[in-house]
N, C-alpha and C positions, 0 to 999 in steps of 0.2 A: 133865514132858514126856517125853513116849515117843519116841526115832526109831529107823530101822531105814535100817543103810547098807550099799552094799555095795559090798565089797573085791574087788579081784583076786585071784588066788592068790600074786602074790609079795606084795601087801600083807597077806595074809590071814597068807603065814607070817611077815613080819617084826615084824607083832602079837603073835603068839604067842608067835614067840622071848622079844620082849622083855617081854612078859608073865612068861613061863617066867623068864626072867633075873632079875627083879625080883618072883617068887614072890608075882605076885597076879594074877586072872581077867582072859583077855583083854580082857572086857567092861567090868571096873573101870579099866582102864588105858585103852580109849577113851573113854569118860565124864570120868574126869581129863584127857584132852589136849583133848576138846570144853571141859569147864568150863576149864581155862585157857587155851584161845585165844577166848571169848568174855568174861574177867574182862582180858585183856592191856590196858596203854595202847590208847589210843583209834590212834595213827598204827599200830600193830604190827597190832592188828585188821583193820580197814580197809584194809590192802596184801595181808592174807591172804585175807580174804574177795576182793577183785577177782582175783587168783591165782585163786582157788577159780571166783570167777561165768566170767570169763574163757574156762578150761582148760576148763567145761565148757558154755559159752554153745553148741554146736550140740544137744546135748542137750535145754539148755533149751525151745530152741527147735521141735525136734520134739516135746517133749510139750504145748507150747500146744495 
């Protein structure tokens, strides 16, 4: 699976940095933190993703 997300600019550079810091592609670095916040325990997942739906539930809801 394909997705396409998009960052701020302060989240855009703090990817970077730490991409940069740990000497591998911004893009392989968010693909590693998506694959392991969807392999986490079941209760770790689950408080992340409502954080997630939550934070962005007005969103959501204008693109119905």
């Amino acid at each position: 699976m394909k997705i396409a997300i998009e960052l701020t600019g302060s989240q855009e550079q703090l990817l970077t940095e730490t991409a940069t810091r740990l000497n591998v592609p911004a893009a392989d670095l968010a693909a590693a933190v998506v694959r392991d916040l969807v392999t986490r325990p079941e209760p770790d997942f689950q408080r992340a993703a409502e954080r997630v739906l939550e934070k962005n539930r007005p969103l959501y809801e204008r693109l119905r």
